[in-house]
N, C-alpha and C positions, 0 to 999 in steps of 0.2 A: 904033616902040618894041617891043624882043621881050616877048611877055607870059611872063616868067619869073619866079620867086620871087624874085630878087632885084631887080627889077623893079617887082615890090607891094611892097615891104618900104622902096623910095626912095619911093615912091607914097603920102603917106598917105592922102588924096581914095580913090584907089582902094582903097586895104588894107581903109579904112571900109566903103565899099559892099563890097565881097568880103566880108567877115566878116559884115555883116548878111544879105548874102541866105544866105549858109551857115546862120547859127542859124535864119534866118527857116525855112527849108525841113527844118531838122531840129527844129525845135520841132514845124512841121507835122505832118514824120511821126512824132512822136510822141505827139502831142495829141488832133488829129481822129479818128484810130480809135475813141479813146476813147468815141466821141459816138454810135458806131454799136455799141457794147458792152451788151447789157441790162444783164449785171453790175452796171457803175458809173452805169446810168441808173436804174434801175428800182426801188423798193424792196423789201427785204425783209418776207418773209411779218410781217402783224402790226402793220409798221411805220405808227404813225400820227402827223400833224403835230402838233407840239405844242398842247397846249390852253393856253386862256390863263394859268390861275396856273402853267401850266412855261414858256409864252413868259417871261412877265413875271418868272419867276424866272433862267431864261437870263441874262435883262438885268442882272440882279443880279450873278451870275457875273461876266458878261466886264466889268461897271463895276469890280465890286472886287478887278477883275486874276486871278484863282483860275486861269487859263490860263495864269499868268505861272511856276507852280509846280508844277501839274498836268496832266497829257497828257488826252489821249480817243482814245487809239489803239494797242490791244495788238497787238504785234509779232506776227506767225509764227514764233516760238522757244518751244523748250519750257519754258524759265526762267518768261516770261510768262504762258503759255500755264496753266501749272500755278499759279500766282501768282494772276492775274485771271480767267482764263476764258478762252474762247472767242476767238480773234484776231479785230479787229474787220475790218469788210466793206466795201465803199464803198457797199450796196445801205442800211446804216444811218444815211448822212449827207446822206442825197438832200433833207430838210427843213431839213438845218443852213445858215442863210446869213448871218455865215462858221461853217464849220465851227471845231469847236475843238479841235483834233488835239493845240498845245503843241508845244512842244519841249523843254521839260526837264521835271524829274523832282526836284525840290525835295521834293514829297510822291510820294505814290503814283498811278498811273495810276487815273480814277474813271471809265474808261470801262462796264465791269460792276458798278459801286457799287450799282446800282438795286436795292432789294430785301437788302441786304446786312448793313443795319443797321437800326433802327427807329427812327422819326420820333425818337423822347424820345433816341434815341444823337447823334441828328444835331444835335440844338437842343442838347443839354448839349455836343457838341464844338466846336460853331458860338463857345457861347458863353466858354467858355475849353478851349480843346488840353487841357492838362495835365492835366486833374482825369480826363480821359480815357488819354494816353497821355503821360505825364511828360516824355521825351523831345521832343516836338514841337515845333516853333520856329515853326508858323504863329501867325499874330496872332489875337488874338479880334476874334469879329464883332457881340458881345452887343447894340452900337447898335440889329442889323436887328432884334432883337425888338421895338423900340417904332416903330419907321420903317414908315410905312403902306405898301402896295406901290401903285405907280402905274396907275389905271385911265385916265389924262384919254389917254394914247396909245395904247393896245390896236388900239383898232379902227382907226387908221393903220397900225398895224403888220401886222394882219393883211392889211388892202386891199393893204399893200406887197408881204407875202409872197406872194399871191395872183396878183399880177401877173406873179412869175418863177416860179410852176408851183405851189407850195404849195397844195393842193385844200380853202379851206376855203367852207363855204358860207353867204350870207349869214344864214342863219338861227345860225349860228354866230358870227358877226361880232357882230351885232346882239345877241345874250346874253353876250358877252365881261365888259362892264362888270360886270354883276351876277353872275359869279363871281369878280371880288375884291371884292367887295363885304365888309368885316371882315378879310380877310387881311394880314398883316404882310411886312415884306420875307425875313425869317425862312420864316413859310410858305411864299412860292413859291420862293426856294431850296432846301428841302427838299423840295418839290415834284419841282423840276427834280433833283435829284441822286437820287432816286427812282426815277425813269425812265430814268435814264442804263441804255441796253447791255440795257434788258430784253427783248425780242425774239429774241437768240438765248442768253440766259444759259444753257437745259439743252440747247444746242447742243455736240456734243461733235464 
C-alpha cells in the first residue's frame, strides 16, 4: 500500500494513529519547555501561599461559581491594562490549584481587586449589588454572613496542597483550625478577594 494522503484518508485505523502521534509531539513541543522556564515555575517576588481564612475563602469562590462570571487574568492590552492594573504573570499562580483564570467576563476581571476596596465595600456588595452599583445583575450572597466558614477540612487541604509543591509548614498546618476560629463564610471570602493581584499591584 503506497503511504499517501489519500491512502490515510481510506485508512481510518491509520488516520487515528497519524493524528495522535501528531498532536502527541506538538503538544510536547509545546508544553515541556514550559517546565524548564523560571518564569512560569517560579514565583513572583512576595508571593505567598494562601493562609488558611484565604484558602478557605477560595473554596467559597469557586463553590458559589464567582469564576463562572469573573476572570483572574488581565490581558497584555492597554484597555486592561489601564482598567485593572498590571497584566497578570504566570509566576502569580504558582499556588493556585486549579487556577482560576475564567473565561468570561459577566462582571469585571478581580484579578487586582486586592486592596481596591474596603472590607465594609465588600460585605455591603456581597450582600446586595445594587444598594452599591444599581446596574448590577450578580445575585446576593447575604446567606455567607451567618454560614460559619469550614475548619473540619483545612488541614487536608493543606497536607494536599503540600504534597504538589505548596511550601507550607507543619507548624502552619497545625494552627490553621484556630484561625477560623469565629469567622463567617463572608469573612474569608473577603479575605480571599483582598489578596487577589497584590504582589504586583504598583507594578507598572
Amino acid at each position: 500500500m503506497k503511504f499517501t494522503h489519500d491512502a490515510i484518508e481510506r485508512n481510518v485505523t491509520l488516520m487515528v494513529v497519524l493524528t495522535l502521534l501528531v498532536v502527541s509531539i506538538g503538544g510536547l513541543a509545546e508544553i515541556v519547555p514550559l517546565y524548564f522556564q523560571k518564569s512560569t515555575t517560579e514565583p513572583v517576588t512576595g508571593l505567598k501561599p494562601y493562609d488558611p481564612v484565604r484558602l478557605t475563602g477560595r473554596d467559597v469562590y469557586i463553590r458559589e461559581g464567582c469564576f463562572v462570571c469573573h476572570s483572574q487574568m488581565i490581558r497584555p492590552f492597554r484597555a486592561e491594562t489601564e482598567r485593572y492594573g498590571h497584566y497578570s504573570v504566570a509566576g502569580e499562580f504558582v499556588y493556585d490549584h486549579p487556577f482560576q483564570w475564567g473565561s468570561k467576563r459577566t462582571g469585571p476581571d478581580l484579578h487586582r481587586v486586592g486592596g481596591r476596596y474596603s472590607d465594609e465595600w465588600h460585605r455591603a456588595h456581597l450582600i446586595n449589588p445594587r444598594d452599591l452599583v444599581p446596574e448590577s445583575n450578580m445575585p446576593a450572597f447575604a446567606f455567607l454572613e451567618k454560614a460559619p466558614a469550614d475548619a473540619n477540612s483545612i488541614e487536608a487541604k493543606m497536607h494536599a496542597l503540600r504534597k504538589i509543591g505548596v511550601p507550607y509548614t507543619d507548624d502552619e498546618i497545625a494552627g490553621a483550625r484556630k484561625q477560623l476560629e469565629g469567622k463567617s463564610e463572608m469573612d474569608v471570602l473577603i479575605a480571599y478577594l483582598q489578596g487577589m493581584g497584590i504582589e504586583m499591584k504598583n507594578v507598572k
